[in-house]
LOMARNU-881506 format. One record per residue (C-alpha): chain; x, y, z. Coordinates in steps of 0.25 Angstrom, whole numbers, padded with zeros to 4 digits. Last residue first. Layout:
N
+------+-------+-------+-------+
: fiza :     X :     Y :     Z :
+------+-------+-------+-------+
:    A :     X :     Y :     Z :
...
+------+-------+-------+-------+
end
This chain:
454
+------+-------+-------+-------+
: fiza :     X :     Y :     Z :
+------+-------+-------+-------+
:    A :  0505 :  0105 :  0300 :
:    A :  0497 :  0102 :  0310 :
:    A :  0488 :  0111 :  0307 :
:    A :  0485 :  0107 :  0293 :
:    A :  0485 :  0092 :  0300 :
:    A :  0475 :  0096 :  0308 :
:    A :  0467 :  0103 :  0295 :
:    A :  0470 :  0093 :  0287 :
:    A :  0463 :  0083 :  0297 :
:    A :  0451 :  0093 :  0299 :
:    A :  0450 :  0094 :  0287 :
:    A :  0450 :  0078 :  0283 :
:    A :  0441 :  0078 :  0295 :
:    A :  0432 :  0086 :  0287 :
:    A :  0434 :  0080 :  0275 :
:    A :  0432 :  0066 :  0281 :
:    A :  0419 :  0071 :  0287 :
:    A :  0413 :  0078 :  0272 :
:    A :  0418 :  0065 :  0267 :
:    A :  0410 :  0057 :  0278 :
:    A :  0398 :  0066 :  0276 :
:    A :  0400 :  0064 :  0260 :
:    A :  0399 :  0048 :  0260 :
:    A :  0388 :  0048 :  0270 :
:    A :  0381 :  0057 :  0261 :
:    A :  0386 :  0049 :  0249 :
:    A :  0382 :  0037 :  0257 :
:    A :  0367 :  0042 :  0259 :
:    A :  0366 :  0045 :  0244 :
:    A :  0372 :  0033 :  0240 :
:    A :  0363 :  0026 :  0248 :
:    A :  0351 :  0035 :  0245 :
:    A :  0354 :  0033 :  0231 :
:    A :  0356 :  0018 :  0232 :
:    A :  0341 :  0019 :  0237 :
:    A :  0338 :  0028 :  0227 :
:    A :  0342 :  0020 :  0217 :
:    A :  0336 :  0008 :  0222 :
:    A :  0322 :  0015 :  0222 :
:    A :  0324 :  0021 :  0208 :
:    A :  0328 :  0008 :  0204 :
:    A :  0315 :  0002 :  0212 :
:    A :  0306 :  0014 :  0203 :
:    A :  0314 :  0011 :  0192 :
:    A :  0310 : -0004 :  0191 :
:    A :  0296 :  0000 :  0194 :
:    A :  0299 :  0010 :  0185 :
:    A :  0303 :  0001 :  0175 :
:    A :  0291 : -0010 :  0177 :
:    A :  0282 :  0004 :  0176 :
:    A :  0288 :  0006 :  0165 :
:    A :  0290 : -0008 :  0157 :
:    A :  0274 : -0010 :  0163 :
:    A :  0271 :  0004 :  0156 :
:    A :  0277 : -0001 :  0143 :
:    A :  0269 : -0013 :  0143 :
:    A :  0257 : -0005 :  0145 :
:    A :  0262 :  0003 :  0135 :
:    A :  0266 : -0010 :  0126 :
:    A :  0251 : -0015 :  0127 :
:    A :  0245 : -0001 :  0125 :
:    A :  0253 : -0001 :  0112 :
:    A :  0248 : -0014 :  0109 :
:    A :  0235 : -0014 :  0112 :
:    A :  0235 :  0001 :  0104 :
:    A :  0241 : -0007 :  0094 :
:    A :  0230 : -0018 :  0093 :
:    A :  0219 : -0005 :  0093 :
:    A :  0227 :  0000 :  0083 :
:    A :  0228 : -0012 :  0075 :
:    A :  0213 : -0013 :  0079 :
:    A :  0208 :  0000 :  0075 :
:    A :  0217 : -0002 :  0062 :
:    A :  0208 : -0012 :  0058 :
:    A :  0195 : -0008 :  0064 :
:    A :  0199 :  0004 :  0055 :
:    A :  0202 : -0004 :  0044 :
:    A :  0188 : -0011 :  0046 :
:    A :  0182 :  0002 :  0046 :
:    A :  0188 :  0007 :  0033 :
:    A :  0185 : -0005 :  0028 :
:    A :  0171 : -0006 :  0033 :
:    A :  0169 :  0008 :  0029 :
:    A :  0173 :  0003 :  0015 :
:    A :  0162 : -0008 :  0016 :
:    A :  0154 :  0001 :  0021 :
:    A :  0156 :  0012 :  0010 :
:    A :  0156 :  0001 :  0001 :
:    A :  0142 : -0003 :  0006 :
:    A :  0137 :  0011 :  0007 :
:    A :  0140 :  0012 : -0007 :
:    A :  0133 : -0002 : -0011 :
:    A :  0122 :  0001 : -0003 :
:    A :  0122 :  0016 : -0009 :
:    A :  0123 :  0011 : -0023 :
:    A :  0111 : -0001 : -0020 :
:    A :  0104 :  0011 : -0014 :
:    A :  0105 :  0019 : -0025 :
:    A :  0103 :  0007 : -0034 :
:    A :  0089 :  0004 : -0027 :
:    A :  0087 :  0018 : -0028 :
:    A :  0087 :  0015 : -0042 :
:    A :  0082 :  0002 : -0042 :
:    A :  0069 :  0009 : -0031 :
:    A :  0067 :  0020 : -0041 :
:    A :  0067 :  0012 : -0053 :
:    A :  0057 :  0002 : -0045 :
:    A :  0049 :  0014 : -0041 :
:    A :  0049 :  0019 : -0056 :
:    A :  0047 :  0005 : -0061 :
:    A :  0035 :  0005 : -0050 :
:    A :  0029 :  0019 : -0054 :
:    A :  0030 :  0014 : -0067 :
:    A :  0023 : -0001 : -0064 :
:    A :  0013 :  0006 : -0054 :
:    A :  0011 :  0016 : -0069 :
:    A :  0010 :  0006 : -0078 :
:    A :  0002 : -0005 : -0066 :
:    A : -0008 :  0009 : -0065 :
:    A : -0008 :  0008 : -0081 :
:    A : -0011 : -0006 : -0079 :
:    A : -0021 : -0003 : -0071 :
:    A : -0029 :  0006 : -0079 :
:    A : -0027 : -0002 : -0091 :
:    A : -0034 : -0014 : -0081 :
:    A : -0043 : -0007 : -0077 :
:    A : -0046 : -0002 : -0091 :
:    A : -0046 : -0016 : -0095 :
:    A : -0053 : -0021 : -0083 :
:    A : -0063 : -0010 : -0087 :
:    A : -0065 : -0015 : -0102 :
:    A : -0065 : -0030 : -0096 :
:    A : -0076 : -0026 : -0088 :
:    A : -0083 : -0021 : -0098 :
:    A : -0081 : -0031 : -0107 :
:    A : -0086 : -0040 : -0097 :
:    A : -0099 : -0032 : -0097 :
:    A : -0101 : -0033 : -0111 :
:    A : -0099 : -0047 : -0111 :
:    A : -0107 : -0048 : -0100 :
:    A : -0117 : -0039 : -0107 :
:    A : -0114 : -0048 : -0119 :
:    A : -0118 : -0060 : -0111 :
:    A : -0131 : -0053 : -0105 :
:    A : -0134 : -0048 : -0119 :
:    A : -0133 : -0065 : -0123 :
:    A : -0141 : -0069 : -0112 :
:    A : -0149 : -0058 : -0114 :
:    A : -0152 : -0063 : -0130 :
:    A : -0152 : -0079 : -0124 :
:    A : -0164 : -0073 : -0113 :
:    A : -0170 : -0065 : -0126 :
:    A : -0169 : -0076 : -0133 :
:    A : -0176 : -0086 : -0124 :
:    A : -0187 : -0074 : -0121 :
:    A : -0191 : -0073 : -0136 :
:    A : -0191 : -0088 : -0138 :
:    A : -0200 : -0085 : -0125 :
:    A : -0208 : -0076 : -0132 :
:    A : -0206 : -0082 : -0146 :
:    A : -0213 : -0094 : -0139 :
:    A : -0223 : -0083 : -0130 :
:    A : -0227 : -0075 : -0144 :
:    A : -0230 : -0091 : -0151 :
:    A : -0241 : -0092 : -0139 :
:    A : -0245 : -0078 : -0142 :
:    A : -0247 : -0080 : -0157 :
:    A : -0255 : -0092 : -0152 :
:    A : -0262 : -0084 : -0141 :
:    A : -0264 : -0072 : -0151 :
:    A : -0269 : -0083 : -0163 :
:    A : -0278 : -0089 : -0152 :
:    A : -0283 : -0074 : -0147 :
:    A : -0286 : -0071 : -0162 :
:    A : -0294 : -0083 : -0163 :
:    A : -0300 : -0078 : -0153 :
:    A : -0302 : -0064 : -0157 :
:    A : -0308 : -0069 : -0171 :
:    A : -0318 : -0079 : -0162 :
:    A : -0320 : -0064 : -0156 :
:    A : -0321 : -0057 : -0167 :
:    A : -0333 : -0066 : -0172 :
:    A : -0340 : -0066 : -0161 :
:    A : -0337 : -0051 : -0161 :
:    A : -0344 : -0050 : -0173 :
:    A : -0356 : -0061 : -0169 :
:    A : -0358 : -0053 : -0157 :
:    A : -0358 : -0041 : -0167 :
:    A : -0367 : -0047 : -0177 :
:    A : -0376 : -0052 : -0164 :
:    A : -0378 : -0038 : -0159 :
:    A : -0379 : -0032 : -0171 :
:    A : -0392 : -0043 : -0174 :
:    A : -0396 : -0040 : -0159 :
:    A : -0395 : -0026 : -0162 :
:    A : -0401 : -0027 : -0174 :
:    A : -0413 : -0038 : -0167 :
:    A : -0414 : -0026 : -0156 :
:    A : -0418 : -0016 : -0168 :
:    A : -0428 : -0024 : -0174 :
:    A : -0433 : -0027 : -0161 :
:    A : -0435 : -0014 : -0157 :
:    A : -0442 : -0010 : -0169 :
:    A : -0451 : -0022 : -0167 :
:    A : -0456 : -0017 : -0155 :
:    A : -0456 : -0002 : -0161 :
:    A : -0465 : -0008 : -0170 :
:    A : -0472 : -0017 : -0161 :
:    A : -0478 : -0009 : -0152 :
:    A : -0480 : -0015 : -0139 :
:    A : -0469 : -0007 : -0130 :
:    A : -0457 : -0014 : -0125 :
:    A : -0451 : -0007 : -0114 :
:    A : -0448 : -0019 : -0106 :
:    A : -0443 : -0025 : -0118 :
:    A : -0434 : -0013 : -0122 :
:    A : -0427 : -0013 : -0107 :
:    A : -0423 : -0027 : -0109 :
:    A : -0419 : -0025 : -0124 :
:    A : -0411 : -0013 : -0118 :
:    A : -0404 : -0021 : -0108 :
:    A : -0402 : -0032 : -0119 :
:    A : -0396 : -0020 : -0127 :
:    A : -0387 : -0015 : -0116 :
:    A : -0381 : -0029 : -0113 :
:    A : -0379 : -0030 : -0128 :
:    A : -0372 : -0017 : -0129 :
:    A : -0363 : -0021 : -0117 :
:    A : -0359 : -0035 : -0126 :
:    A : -0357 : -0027 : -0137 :
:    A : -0348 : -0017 : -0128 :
:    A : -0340 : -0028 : -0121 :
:    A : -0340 : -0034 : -0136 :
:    A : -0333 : -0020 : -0142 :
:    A : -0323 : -0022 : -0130 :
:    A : -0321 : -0035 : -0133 :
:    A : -0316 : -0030 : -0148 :
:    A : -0308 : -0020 : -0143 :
:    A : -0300 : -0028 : -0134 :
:    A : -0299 : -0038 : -0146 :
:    A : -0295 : -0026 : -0154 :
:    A : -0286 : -0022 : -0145 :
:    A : -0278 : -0037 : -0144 :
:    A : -0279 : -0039 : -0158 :
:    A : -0268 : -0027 : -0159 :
:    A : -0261 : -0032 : -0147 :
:    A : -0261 : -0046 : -0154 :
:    A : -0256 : -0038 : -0165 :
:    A : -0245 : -0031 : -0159 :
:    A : -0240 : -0043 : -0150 :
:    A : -0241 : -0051 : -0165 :
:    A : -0230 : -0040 : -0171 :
:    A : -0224 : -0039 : -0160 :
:    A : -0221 : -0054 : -0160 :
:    A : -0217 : -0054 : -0173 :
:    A : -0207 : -0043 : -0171 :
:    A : -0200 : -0052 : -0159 :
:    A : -0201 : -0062 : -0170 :
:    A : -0193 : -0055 : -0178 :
:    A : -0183 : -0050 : -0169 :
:    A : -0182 : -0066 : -0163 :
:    A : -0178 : -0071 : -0177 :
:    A : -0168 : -0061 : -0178 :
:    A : -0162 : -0063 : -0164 :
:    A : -0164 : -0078 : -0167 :
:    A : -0155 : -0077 : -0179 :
:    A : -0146 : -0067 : -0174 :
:    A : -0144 : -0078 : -0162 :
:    A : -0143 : -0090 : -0172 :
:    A : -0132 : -0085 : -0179 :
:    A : -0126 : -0081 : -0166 :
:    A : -0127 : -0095 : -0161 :
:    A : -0122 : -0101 : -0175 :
:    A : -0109 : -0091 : -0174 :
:    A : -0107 : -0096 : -0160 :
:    A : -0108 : -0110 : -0164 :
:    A : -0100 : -0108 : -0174 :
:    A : -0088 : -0100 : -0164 :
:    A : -0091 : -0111 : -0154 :
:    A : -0078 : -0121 : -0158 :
:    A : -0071 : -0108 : -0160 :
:    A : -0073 : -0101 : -0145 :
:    A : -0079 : -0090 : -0146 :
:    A : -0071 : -0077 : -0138 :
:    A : -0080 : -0069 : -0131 :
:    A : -0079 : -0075 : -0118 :
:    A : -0067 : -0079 : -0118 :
:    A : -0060 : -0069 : -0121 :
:    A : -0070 : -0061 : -0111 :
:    A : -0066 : -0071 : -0102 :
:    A : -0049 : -0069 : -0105 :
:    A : -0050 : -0054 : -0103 :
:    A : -0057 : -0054 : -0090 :
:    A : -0047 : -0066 : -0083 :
:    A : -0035 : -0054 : -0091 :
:    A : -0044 : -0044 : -0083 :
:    A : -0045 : -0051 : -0071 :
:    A : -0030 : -0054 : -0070 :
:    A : -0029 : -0040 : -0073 :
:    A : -0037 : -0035 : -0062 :
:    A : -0029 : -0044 : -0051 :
:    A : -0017 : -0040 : -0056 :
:    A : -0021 : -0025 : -0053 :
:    A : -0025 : -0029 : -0040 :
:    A : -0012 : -0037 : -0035 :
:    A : -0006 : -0022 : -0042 :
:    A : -0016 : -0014 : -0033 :
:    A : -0013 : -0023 : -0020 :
:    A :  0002 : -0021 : -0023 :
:    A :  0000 : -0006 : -0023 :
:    A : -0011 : -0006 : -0012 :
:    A :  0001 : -0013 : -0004 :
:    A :  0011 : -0003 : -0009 :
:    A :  0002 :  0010 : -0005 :
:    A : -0002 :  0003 :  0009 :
:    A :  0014 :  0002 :  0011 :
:    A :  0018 :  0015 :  0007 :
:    A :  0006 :  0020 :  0018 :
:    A :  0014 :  0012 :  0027 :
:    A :  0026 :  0018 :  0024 :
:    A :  0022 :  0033 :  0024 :
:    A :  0015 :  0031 :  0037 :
:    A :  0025 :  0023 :  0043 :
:    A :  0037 :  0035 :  0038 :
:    A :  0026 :  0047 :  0042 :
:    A :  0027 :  0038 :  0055 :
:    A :  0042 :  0038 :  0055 :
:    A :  0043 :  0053 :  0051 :
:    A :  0032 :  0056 :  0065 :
:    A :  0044 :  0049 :  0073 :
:    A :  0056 :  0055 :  0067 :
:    A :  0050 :  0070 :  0070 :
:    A :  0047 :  0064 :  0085 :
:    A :  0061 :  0060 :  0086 :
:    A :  0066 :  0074 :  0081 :
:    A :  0055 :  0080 :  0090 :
:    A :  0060 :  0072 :  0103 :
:    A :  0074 :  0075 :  0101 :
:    A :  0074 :  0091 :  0101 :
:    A :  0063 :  0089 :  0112 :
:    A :  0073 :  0080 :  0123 :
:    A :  0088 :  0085 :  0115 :
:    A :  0098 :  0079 :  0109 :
:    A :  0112 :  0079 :  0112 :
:    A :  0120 :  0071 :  0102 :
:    A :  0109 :  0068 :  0093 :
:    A :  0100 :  0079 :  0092 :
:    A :  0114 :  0088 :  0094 :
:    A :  0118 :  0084 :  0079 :
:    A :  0106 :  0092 :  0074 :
:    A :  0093 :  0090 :  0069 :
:    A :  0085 :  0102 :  0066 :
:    A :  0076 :  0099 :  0053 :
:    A :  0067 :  0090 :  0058 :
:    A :  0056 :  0090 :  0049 :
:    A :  0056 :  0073 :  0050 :
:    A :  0063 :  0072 :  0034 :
:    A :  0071 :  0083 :  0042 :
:    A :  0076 :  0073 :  0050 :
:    A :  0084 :  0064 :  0042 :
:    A :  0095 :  0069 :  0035 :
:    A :  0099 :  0077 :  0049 :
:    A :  0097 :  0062 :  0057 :
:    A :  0106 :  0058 :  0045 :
:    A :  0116 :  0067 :  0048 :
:    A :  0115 :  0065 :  0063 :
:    A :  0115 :  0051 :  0063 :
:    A :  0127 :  0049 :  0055 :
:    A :  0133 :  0060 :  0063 :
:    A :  0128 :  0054 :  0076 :
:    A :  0135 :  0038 :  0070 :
:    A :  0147 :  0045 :  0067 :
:    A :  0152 :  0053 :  0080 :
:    A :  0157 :  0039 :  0087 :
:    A :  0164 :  0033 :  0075 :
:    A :  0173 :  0048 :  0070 :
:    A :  0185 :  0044 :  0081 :
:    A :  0185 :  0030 :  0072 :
:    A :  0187 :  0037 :  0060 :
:    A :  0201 :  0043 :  0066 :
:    A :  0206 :  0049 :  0052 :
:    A :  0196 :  0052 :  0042 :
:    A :  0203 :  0054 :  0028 :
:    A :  0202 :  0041 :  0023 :
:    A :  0186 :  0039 :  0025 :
:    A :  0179 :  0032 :  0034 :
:    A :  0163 :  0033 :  0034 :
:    A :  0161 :  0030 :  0049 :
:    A :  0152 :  0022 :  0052 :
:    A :  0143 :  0024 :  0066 :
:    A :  0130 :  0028 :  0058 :
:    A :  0128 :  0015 :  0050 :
:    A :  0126 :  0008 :  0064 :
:    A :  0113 :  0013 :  0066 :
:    A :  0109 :  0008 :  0052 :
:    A :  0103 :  0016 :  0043 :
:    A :  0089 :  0011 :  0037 :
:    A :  0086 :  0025 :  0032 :
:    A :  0074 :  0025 :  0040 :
:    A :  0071 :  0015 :  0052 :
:    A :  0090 :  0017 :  0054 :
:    A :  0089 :  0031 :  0055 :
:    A :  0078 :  0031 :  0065 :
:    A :  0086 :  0020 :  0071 :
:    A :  0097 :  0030 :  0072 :
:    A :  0090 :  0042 :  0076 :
:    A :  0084 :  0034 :  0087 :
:    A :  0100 :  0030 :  0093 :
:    A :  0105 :  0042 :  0091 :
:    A :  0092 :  0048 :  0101 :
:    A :  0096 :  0037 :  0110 :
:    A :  0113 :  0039 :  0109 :
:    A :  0107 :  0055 :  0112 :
:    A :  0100 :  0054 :  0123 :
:    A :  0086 :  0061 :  0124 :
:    A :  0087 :  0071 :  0138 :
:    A :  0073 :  0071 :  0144 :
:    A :  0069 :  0062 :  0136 :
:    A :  0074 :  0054 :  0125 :
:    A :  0082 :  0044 :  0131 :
:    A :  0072 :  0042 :  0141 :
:    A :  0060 :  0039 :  0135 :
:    A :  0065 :  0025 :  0130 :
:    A :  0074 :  0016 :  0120 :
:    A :  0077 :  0003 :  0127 :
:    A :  0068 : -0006 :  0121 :
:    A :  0069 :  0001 :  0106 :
:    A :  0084 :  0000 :  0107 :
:    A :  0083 : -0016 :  0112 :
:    A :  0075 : -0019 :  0101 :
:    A :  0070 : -0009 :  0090 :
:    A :  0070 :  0006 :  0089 :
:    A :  0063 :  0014 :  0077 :
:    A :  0048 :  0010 :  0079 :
:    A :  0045 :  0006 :  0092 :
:    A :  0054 :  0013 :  0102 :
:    A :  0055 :  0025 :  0093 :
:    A :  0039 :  0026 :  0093 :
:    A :  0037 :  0021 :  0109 :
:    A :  0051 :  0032 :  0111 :
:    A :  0044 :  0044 :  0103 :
:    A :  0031 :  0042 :  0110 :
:    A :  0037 :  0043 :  0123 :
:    A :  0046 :  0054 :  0120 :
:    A :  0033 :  0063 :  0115 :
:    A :  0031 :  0065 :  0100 :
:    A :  0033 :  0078 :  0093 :
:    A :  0023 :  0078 :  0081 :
:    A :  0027 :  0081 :  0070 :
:    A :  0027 :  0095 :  0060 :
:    A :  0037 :  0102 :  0070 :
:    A :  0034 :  0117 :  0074 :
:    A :  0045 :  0119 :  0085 :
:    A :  0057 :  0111 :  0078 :
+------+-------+-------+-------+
end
């Protein structure tokens, strides 16, 4: 006991824990300080072991004071008064080294001592709060248990809720199965329909782009034109200031400028030309453009249906994802249920059979009461004839002792009387003896006269 693994508490915390905890009414109320220290008594220290008991094993204080009777004990009653300690003692010694108090001994109880006493109830203290602890924390593990199982049918009421929309949402009813068949007939058609003229469009995208460079080319070719011919009249300005009089070179120059006035006109006329072309063009690509924006929007209508319908099979997808992870959830928690419901049959299986145990034990102990009570009522029995003869005996003797004291009162007065007729007749023989001791002396005396007489 010098190197303990709890705590030794002192006597005051010892008797708030005891006082609260293991005594109730009037035992917790008059249970203090002083019948623990300085010398702890031994009914109070009996008493704490036995409630202790009592919290535990659920062995009633009065369970300790019978006696098992058997045939071969003679005077069961002279065994009462040492019982209930042995009881207590033995399981005391059962007991306590569940606390690591290992050297409890029969003095503990009958004289027990301040320190020795102290560390026993202080080794039954810190065992009670390990015993809160543990049951509490039982009690958070059964609550999560019950709160897991309200979970797990929780999940597979979703589930089976999961199951039934998925059944229903890609089951067809019959009455819609042709219309169905005619939407998806007409959906492949208008997918076909829409590739080819999605390619359609391409194609004219591709041309209009086409047209679209050479009309860029074409203006930049008439820019150049039109800079040429800027260039030109600023030479014809310059040439008519520099005009000299001879009219060869006069009508040389002139030759030339009507050329370039001529290629000048051919090429306006050209791109005249190209430009009426470009026009027409422009109406054809505003036109073609014009249809583009009707199978644009036709386009756009079928690509919204088209994400309507992947937005439905993403849903689709994404609830059978879901329903693929409630299935494994709910495989995962069924074999939790499988093994909560083994662990469960194997508790249950445990509990019958101690059940049984106990059941067995219930019904033992009960027939050793009952035959306990037999025995006991017996005894009460003959304890009350004996007790009714003892009455009856002490009855006769103290009507014996009334006889004898009535006789020797009556002896006593006899005694008296005789004595008295003793001193009488004592006091007459005496008289009796003098006057024959004085009639033989005068007899003498007379024989003795006559004697000399004669």
């Amino acid at each position: 006991m010098t190197e303990n693994t709890f705590p030794v508490y002192t006597a005051d915390a010892i008797v708030n824990f005891y006082r609260t905890e293991v005594l109730t009414g009037q035992e917790a109320k008059h249970f203090t300080k002083s019948e623990l220290t300085p010398v702890p008594k031994p009914e109070a220290v009996q008493t704490l072991y036995m409630r202790v008991l009592h919290l535990l094993y659920r062995f009633r204080p009065e369970c300790h004071s019978m006696v098992p009777l058997l045939e071969n004990i003679q005077n069961p009653v002279y065994h009462e008064g040492a019982t209930a300690i042995t009881s207590v003692y033995m399981r005391m010694q059962q007991f306590l080294p569940m606390c690591l108090v290992y050297d409890f001994s029969l003095n503990d109880l009958l004289a027990p001592k301040k320190q020795k006493t102290l560390t026993i109830l202080s080794a039954i203290m810190n065992f009670l709060h390990f015993r809160k602890q543990r049951m509490n924390i039982i009690l958070e593990k059964q609550a999560k248990y019950r709160a897991d199982m309200d979970r797990l049918q929780v999940y597979v009421k979703g589930c089976s809720e999961a199951m039934r929309k998925i059944k229903m949402l890609t089951t067809i009813p019959p009455e819609q199965q042709a219309e169905a068949d005619e939407l998806a007939a007409a959906l492949s058609e208008l997918q076909a329909a829409t590739t080819h003229e999605s390619h359609e469009v391409n194609a004219i995208k591709e041309s209009i782009a086409e047209w679209k460079t050479r009309i860029a080319e074409k203006t930049q070719k008439l820019a150049q034109v039109k800079v040429d011919v800027s260039n030109l009249k600023e030479d014809i300005g310059k040439l008519k200031s520099q005009i000299v009089e001879s009219p060869e070179e006069l009508k040389s120059q002139m030759e030339k400028m009507r050329e370039n006035v001529k290629n000048i006109k051919t090429s306006m006329e050209e791109t005249d030309e190209r430009v009426v072309e470009l026009q027409n063009l422009v109406q054809s690509v505003t036109q073609t453009e014009a249809e583009i924006q009707q199978m644009y929007n036709l386009l756009q209508d079928l690509e919204s249906s088209m994400n309507n319908t992947k937005q439905q099979q993403e849903e689709h997808q994404e609830l059978m994802a879901l329903y693929e992870k409630k299935q494994k959830e709910l495989k995962n928690l069924i074999v939790e249920e499988g093994q909560l419901k083994r662990a469960q049959a194997m508790k249950l299986d445990k509990e019958s059979k101690q059940n049984m145990r106990r059941q067995k034990m219930r019904e033992m102990k009960e027939q050793h009461v009952q035959e306990v009570m037999g025995d006991y009522n017996q005894i009460h029995q003959k304890r009350e004839e004996m007790a009714d003869r003892i009455q009856e005996i002490s009855r006769e003797t103290q009507q014996l002792k009334a006889k004898i004291q009535s006789l020797r009162d009556v002896c006593s007065k006899e005694t008296e009387k005789a004595q008295a007729v003793y001193d009488n007749l004592s006091t007459s023989m005496d008289e009796l003896h003098r006057r024959i001791d004085m009639d033989t002396v005068d007899l003498i005396r007379a024989v003795t006269k006559t004697s000399a007489s004669f």
